[in-house]
C-alpha positions as CSV (number, residue, x, y, z in Angstrom):
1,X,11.3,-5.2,-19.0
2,X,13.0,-3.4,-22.2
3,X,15.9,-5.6,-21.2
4,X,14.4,-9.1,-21.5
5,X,12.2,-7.8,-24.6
6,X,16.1,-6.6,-26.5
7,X,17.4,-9.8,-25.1
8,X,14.5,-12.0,-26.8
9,X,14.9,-9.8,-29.8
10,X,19.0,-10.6,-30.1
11,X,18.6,-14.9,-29.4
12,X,15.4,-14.9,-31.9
13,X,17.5,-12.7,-34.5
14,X,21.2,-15.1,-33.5
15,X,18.5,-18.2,-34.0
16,X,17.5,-16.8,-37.4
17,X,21.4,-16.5,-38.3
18,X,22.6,-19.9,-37.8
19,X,19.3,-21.5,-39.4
20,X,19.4,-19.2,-42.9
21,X,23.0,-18.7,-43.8
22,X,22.4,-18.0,-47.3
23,X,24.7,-17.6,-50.1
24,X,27.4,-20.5,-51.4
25,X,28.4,-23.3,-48.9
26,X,32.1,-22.8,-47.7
27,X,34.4,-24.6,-49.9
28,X,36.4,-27.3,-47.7
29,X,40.0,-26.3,-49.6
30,X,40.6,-22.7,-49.4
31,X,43.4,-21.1,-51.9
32,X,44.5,-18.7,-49.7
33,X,48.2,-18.2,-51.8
34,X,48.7,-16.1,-55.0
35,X,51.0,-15.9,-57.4
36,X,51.5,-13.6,-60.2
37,X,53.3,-14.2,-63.5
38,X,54.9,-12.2,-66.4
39,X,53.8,-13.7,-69.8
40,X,54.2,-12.5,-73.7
41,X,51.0,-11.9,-75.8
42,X,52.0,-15.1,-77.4
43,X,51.8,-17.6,-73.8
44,X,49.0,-15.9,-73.0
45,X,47.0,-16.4,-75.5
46,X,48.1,-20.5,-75.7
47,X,47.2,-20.3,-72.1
48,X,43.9,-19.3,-73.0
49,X,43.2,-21.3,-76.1
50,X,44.0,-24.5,-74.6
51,X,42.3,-23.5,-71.4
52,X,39.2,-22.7,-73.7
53,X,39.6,-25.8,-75.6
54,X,39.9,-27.8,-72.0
55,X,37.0,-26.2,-71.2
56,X,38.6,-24.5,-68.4
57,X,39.5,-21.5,-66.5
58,X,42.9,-20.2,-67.2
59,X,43.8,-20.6,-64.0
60,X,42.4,-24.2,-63.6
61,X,44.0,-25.2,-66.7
62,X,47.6,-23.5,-65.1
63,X,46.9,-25.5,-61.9
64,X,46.3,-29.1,-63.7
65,X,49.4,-28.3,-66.1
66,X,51.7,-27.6,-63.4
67,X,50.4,-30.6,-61.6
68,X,50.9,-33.1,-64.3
69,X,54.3,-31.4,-65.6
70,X,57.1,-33.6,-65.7
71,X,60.6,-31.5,-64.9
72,X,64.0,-32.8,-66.4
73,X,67.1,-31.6,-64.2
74,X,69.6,-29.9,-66.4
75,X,73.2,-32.0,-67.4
76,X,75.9,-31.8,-65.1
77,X,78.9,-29.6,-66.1
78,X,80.7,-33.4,-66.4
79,X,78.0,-34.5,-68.3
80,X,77.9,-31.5,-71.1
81,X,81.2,-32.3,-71.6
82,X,81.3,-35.7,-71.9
83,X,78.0,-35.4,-74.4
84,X,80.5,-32.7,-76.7
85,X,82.9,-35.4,-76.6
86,X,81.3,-37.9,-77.9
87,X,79.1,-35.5,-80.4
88,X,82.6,-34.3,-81.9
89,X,83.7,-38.1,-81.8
90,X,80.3,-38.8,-84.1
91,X,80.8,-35.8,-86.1
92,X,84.7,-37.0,-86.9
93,X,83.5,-40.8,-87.6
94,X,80.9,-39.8,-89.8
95,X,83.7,-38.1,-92.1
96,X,85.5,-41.1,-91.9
97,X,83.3,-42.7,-93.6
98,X,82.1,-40.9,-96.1
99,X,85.9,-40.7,-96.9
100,X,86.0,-44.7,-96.9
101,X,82.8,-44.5,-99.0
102,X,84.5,-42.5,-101.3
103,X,87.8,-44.3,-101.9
104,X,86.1,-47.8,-101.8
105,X,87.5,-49.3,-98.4
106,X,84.3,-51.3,-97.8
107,X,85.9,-52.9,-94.8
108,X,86.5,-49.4,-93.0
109,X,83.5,-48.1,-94.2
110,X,81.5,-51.5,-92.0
111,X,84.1,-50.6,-88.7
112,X,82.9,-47.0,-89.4
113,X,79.4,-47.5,-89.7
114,X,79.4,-49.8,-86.6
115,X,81.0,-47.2,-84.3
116,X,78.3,-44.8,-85.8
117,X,75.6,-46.6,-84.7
118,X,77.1,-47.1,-81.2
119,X,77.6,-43.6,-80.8
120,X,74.5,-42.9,-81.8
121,X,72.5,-45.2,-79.6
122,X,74.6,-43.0,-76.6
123,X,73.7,-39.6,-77.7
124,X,70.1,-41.1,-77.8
125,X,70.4,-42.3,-74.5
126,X,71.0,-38.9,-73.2
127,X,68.9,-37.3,-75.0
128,X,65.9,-39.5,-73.7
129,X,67.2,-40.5,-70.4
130,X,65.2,-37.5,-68.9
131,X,62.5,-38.4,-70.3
132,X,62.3,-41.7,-68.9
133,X,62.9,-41.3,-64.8
């Protein structure tokens, strides 16, 4: 007789358990990983502030950031030295003519200027190209 009575008592007290849960509904994406960073006084407290300003959780406002953050691969070993290249042949052109400037050879001075200007646009180019894929 005790058994059935202990028996009754567990399926009414089970019954009770699955009908009144309680507390916070499971949350369907569980972030099971952590990882921990070093930061100055100085990251942290951007962190924060823009977090705050977000009105965000630190950590929210990390996830979103690293999300949206756009990573640039760095330049080829090739690609450094062709950019020193041409930045020492901009750097040499551009005292070409301010020498031309200075003795009057307007006609230099327009080549000059020209060659300037395309060098220019190709420094910009890698400079931006990043940017842009």
């Amino acid at each position: 007789m005790n058994t059935i009575i202990k028996e009754q008592r567990n399926t009414t007290i089970k019954s009770d358990r699955l009908r009144h849960k309680g507390g916070r509904p499971r949350l369907k994406v569980r972030r099971e990983k952590e990882m921990k960073i070093r930061l100055t006084p100085t990251e942290e407290f951007l962190i924060k502030a823009k977090a705050r300003e977000a009105g965000m959780r630190s950590s929210s406002w990390l996830r979103a950031a690293a999300k949206n953050a756009k990573v640039t691969t760095r330049l080829k070993p090739e690609e450094m030295q062709l950019l020193r290249m041409l930045s020492g042949l901009a750097n040499n052109l551009n005292q070409l003519t301010k020498l031309a400037h200075a003795n009057g050879i307007v006609s230099i001075a327009l080549k000059c200027a020209n060659l300037l200007s395309e060098i220019d646009i190709a420094i910009k180019y890698f400079n931006h190209d990043g940017e842009n894929s």
